[in-house]
Legacy VTK file of the C-alpha trace (Angstrom):
# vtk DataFile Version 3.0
C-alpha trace
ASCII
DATASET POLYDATA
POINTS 436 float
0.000 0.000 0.000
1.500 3.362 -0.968
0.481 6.477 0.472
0.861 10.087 -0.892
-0.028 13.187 1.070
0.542 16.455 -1.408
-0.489 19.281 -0.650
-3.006 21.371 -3.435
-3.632 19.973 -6.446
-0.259 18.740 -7.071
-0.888 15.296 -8.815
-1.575 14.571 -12.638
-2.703 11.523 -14.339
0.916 9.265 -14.287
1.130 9.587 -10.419
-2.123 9.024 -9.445
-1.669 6.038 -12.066
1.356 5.164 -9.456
-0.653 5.432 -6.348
-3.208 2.552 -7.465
-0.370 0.276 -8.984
1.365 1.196 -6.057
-1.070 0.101 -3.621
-2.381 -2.950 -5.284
1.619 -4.436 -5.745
2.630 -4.007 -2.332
3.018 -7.228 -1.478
-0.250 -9.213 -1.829
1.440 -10.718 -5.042
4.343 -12.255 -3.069
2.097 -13.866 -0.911
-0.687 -14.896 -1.871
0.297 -16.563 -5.156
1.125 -20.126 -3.660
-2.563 -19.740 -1.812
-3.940 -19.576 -5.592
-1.824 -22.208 -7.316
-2.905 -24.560 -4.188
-6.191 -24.252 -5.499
-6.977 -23.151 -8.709
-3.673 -25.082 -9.954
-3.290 -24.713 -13.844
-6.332 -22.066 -14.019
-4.266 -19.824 -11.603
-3.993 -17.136 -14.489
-8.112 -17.460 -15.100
-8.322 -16.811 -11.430
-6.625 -13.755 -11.185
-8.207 -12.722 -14.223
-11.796 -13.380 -12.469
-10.762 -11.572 -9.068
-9.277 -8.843 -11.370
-12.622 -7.757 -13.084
-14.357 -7.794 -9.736
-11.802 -5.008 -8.553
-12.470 -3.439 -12.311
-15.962 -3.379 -12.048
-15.480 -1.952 -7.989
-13.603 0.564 -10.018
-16.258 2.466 -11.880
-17.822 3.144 -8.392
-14.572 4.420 -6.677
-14.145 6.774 -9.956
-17.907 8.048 -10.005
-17.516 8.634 -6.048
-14.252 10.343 -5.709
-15.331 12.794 -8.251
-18.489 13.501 -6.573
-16.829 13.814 -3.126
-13.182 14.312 -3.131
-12.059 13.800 0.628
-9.329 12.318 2.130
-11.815 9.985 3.483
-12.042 7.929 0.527
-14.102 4.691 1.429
-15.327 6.172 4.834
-16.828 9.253 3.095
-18.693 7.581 0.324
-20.235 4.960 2.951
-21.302 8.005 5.625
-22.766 9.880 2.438
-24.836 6.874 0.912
-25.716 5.361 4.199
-25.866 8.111 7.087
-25.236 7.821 10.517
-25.953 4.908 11.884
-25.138 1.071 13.210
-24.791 -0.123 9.718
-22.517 2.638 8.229
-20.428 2.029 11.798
-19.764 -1.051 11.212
-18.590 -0.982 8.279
-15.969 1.269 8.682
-14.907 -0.367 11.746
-14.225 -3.738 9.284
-12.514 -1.293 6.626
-10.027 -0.712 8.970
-9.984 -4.325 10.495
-9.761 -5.316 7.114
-6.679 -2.683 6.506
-4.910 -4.557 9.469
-5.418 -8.006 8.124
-3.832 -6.587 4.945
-0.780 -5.257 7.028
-0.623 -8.785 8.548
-0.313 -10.150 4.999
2.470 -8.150 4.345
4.033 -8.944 7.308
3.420 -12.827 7.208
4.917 -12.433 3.733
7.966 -10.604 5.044
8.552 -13.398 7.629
8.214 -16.013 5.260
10.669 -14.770 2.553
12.893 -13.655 5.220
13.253 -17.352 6.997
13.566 -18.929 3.417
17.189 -17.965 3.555
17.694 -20.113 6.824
17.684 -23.921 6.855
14.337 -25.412 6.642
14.066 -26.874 10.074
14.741 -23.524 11.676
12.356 -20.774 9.330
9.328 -21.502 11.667
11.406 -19.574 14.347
12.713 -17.089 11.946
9.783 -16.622 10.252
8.092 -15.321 13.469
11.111 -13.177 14.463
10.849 -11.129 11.003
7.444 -10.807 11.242
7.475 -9.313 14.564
10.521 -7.494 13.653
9.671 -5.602 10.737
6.106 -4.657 12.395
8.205 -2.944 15.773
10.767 -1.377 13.431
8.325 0.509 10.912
6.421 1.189 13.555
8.922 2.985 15.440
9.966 4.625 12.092
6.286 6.291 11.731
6.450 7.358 15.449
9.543 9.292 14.201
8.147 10.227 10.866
11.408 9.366 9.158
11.531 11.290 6.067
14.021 8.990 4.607
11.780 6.018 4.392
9.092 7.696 2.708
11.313 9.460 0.056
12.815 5.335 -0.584
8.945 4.584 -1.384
9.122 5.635 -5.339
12.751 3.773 -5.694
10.848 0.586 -3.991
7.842 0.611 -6.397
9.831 1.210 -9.079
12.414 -1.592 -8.200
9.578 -4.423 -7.778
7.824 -4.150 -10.665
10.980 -3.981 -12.731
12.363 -6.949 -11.140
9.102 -8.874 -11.813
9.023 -7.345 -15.568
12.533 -9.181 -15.965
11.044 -12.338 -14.383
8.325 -12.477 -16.962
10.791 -11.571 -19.724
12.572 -14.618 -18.982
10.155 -16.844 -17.635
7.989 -16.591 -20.766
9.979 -18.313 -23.377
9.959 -21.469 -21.094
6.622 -21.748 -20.368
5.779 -25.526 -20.014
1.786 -25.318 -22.082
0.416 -28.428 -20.511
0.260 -27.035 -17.402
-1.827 -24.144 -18.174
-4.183 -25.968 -20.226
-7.458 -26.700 -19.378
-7.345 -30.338 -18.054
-5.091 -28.529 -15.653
-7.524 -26.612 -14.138
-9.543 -27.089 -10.967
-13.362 -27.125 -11.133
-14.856 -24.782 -11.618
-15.632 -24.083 -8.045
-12.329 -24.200 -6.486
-11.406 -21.872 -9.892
-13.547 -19.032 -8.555
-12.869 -19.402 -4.628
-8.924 -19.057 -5.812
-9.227 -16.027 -7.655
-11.631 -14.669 -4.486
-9.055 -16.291 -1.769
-6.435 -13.767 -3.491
-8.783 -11.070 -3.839
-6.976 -8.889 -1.820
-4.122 -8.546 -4.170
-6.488 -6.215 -6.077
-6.799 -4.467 -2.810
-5.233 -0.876 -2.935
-6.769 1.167 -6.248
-9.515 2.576 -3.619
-6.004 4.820 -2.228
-6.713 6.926 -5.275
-9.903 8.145 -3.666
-7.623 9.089 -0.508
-6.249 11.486 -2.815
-8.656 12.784 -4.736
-8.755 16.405 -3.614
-5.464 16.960 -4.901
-5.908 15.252 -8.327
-5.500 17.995 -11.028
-8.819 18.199 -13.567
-10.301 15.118 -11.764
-12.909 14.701 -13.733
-10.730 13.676 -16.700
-7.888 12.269 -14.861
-9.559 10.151 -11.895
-11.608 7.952 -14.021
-8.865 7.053 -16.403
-6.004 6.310 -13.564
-8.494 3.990 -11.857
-9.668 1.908 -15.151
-5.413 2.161 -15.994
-4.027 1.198 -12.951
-6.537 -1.596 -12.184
-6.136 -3.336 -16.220
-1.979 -2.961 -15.465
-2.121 -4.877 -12.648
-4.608 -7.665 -14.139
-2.214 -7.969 -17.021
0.867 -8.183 -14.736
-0.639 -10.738 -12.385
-2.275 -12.892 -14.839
1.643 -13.534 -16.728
3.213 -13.636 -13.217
1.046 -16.422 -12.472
1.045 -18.018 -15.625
4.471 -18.128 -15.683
4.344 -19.460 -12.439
2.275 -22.231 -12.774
4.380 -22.642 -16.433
7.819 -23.109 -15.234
7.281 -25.080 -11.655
5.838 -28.221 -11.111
2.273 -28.037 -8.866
3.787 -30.064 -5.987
6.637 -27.361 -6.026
5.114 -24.473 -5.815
2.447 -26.334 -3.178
5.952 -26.981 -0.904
7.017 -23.598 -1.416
3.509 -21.904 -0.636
4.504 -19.313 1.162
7.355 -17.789 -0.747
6.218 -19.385 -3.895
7.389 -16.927 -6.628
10.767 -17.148 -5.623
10.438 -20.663 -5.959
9.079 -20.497 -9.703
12.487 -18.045 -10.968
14.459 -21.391 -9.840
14.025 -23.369 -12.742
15.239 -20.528 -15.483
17.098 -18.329 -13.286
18.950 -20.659 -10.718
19.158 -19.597 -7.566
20.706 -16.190 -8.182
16.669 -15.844 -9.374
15.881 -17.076 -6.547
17.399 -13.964 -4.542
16.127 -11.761 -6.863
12.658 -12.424 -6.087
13.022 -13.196 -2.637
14.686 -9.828 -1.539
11.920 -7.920 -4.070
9.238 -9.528 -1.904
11.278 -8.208 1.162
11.743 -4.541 -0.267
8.334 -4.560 -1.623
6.441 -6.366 1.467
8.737 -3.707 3.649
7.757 -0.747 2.106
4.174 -2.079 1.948
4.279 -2.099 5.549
5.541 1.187 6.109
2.698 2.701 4.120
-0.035 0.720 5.156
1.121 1.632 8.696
1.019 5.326 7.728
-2.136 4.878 6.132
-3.904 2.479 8.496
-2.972 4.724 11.511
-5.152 7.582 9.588
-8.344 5.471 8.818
-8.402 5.244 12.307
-7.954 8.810 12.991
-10.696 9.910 10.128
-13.159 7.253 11.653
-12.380 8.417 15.090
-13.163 12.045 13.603
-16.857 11.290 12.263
-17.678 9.628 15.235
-17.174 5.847 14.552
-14.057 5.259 17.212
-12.837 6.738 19.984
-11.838 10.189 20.212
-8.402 8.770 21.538
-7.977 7.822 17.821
-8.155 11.273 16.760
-5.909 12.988 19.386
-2.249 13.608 17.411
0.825 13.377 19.359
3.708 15.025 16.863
1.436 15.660 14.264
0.817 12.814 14.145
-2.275 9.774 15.369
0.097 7.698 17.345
-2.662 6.124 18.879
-4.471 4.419 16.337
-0.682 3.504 14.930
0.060 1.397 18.022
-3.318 -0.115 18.335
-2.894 -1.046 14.260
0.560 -2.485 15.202
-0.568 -4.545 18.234
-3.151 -6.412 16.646
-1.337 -6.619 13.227
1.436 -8.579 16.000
-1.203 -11.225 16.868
-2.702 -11.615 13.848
0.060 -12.128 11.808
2.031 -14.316 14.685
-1.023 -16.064 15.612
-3.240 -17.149 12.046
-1.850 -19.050 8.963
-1.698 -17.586 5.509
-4.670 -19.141 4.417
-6.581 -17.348 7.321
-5.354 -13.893 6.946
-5.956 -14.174 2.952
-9.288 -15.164 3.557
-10.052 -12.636 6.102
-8.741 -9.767 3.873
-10.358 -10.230 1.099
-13.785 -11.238 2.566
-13.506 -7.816 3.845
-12.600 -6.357 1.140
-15.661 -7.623 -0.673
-17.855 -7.139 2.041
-16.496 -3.373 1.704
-16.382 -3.094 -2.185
-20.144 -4.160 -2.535
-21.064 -1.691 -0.102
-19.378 0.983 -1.949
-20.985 -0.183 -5.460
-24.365 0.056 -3.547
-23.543 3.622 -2.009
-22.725 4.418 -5.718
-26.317 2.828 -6.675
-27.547 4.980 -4.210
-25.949 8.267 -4.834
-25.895 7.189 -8.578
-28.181 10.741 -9.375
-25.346 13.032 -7.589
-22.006 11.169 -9.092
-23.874 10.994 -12.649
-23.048 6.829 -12.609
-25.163 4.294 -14.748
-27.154 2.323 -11.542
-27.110 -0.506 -13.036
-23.537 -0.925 -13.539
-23.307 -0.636 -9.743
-25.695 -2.624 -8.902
-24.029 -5.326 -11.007
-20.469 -4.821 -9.050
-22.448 -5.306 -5.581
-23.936 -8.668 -7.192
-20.997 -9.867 -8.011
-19.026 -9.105 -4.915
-21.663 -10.732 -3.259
-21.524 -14.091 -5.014
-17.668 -14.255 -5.202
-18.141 -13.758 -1.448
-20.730 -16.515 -1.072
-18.513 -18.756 -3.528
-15.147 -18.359 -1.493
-17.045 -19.258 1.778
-18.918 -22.334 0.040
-15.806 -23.466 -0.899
-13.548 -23.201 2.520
-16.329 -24.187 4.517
-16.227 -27.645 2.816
-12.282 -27.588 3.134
-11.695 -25.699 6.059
-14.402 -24.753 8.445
-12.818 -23.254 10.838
-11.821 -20.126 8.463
-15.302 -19.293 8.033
-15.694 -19.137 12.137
-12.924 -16.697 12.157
-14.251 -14.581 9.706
-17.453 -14.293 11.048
-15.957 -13.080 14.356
-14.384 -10.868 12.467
-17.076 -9.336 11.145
-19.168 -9.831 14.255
-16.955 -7.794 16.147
-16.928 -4.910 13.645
-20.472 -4.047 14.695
-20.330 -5.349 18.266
-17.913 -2.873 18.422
-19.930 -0.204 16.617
-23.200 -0.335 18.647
-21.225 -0.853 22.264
-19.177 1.997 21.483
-22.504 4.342 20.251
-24.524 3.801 22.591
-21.904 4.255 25.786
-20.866 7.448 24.000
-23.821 9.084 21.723
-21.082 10.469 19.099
-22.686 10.802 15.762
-21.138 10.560 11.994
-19.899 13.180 10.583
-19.201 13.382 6.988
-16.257 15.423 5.775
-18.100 16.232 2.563
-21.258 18.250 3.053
-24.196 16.873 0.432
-25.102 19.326 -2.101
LINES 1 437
436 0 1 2 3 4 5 6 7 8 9 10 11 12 13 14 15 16 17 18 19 20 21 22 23 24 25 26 27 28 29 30 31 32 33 34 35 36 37 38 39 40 41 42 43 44 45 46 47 48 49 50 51 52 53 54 55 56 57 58 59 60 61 62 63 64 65 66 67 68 69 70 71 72 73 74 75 76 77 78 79 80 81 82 83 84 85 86 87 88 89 90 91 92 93 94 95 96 97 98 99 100 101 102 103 104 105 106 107 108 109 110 111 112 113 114 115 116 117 118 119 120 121 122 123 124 125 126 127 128 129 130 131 132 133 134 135 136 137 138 139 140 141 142 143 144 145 146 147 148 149 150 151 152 153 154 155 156 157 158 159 160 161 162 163 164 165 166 167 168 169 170 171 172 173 174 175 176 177 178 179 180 181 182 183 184 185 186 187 188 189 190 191 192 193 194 195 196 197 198 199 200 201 202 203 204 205 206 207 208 209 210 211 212 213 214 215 216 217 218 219 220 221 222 223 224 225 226 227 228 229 230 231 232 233 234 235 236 237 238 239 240 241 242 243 244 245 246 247 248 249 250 251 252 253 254 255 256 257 258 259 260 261 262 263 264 265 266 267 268 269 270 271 272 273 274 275 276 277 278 279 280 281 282 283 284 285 286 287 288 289 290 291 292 293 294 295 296 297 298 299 300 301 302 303 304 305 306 307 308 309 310 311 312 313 314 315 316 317 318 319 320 321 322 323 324 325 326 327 328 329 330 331 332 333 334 335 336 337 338 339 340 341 342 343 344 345 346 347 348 349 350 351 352 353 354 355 356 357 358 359 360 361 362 363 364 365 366 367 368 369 370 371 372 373 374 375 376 377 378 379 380 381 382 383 384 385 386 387 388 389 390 391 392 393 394 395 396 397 398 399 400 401 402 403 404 405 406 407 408 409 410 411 412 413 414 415 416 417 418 419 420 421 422 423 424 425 426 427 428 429 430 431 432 433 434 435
């Protein structure tokens, strides 16, 4: 997740391209992509592709919305406007930001993983925990400090992943194995769709564009296009990355090597200097995704906290700064990431996320009169979020049960904590963006 904070409107089309490719290859692609190959084995491109036009379709909403009301709350702002005050609107801001910490755990989990694959195998259980914990105390003490050093390294990082993945496909296409892409390859058809909604949450991160919005030059023009570019660049680069995945490295492979499983796939035509390559991208890139999401995280909190939805703690700065809500997001970003498997976290996130992104195509539905949207295209997005959703939790309930427990707690306790906290307090919502 990348973060910008400009003041005035300071950004044209190319960098707010940057902030939604930025935010959607932070990480999630480094760790989630064993998760898919585990289950949608040969059809792993077809699943990204799937969980790739959900995001596009989320998309249109985010682009209608953030042209209609251009706040730094972003998802917060369009729920508050569609929706009101109220339990429901509460609640789901509460799980955005839940949701935002699962994705920091992600990132982390990732880091720890990629970081113990350089230690013998009987020891990266150990190791694996120490990074995680690690890089979560470290970044976080970096963001108390505001060290401008780490956020000026954030372009060179972006820039430095996706070029090192570029040169993976470059290479890693000419030796692409086509029997294990075809379709007697595939899972069912099932399993094909609960992969690509498992690893939903690598699409996560476009909806930072709206965080920005305000300082977008001609927005009309320019917001609409960045969203529709960024989202279709990513698609394109996850769909090859996978499919050169799944091309080059046996099934079994890449099942062993779940967790850091794209450094695994540059083995075969880049030895293990490839190996490296990939492994200490996923660290710079999983790093700096930490870093931002941090940043960012720590400020959903304090805009929620603002229109009433958390408490005012959240919103008290200390340096310029929420340092509250930053070591509250760092805490439980420790035990979730410590404490839950990769398979849990992923499908945590990007339930969420779903969850969230229907509820923003239906606020668009809603407001569709003000942001001058087609309804029906909306509509459509919420649908579909909605069955992916009900697809993904079909599936893991038959294979894992206990996933769809914890994300119903997780949920639960989004508006548990909502109507508790209104009703010992009285604050009200309220938006940043008054309705015209």
């Amino acid at each position: 997740m990348s973060v910008s904070r400009p003041e005035g409107k300071t950004i044209g089309f190319w960098s707010t391209v940057a902030i939604g490719i930025g935010g959607m290859v932070g990480g999630g692609i480094f760790a989630v992509l064993g998760l898919a190959v585990q289950m949608a084995a040969g059809g792993t491109p077809l699943a990204f592709l799937i969980s790739g036009l959900v995001a596009l379709l989320t998309a249109y909403s985010y682009a209608k919305l953030s042209v209609a009301y251009p706040t730094r709350g972003g998802t917060v702002e369009f729920l508050n406007q569609a929706f009101g005050p109220g339990i429901f609107t509460g609640g789901l801001n509460v799980l955005l930001w839940l949701s935002y910490i699962v994705m920091l755990s992600l990132y982390a989990y990732a880091f720890g993983s990629y970081g113990a694959s350089f230690f013998p195998a009987a020891s990266q259980t150990f190791w694996k925990h120490i990074f995680i914990s690690g890089v979560v105390v470290v970044f976080t003490m970096l963001n108390v400090l505001g060290a401008r050093a780490v956020g000026r390294s954030e372009n060179f990082i972006v820039a430095a992943k996706v070029a090192i993945l570029l040169i993976f496909l470059g290479v890693g296409l000419r030796s692409v194995n086509a029997p294990s892409i075809a379709p007697a390859a595939w899972s069912g058809p099932l399993q094909l769709v609960a992969g690509g909604m498992v690893i939903f949450l690598a699409y996560e991160g476009f909806e930072l564009i709206a965080n920005t919005a305000e300082n977008v030059r001609s927005p009309r023009r320019t917001l609409p296009r960045a969203y529709f570019t960024s989202v279709l660049f990513v698609i394109a680069l996850y769909v090859l990355v996978s499919l050169v995945t799944v091309g080059n490295l046996s099934l079994d492979n890449i099942v062993a090597a779940e967790d850091y499983a794209l450094a695994e796939a540059a083995r075969p035509f880049l030895g293990s200097a490839g190996f490296t390559m990939i492994a200490v991208a996923a660290l710079l890139s999983t790093a700096s995704a930490i870093n931002a999401t941090l940043y960012g995280t720590s400020r959903v909190s304090y805009v929620i906290a603002k229109e009433g939805e958390l408490p005012e703690s959240l919103d008290r700065e200390v340096w310029q700064r929420p340092v509250e809500g930053l070591l509250i997001t760092a805490g439980l970003t420790l035990v979730v990431a410590n404490v839950f498997d990769l398979s849990r976290i992923s499908m945590m996130g990007s339930s969420g996320f779903l969850l969230i992104f229907a509820a923003v195509n239906v606020a668009n539905f809603r407001l569709s009169a003000k942001s001058g949207s087609r309804g029906w295209i909306s509509l459509l997005g919420a649908g579909i979020c909605m069955a992916a959703l009900v697809v993904l939790i079909i599936q893991r309930a038959t294979s894992s049960p206990a996933e769809i427990l914890v994300l119903v707690v997780m949920v639960a306790v989004s508006f548990i904590i909502e109507v508790v906290y209104q009703r010992a307090t009285g604050r009200i919502i309220r938006p940043m963006h008054k309705a015209g």
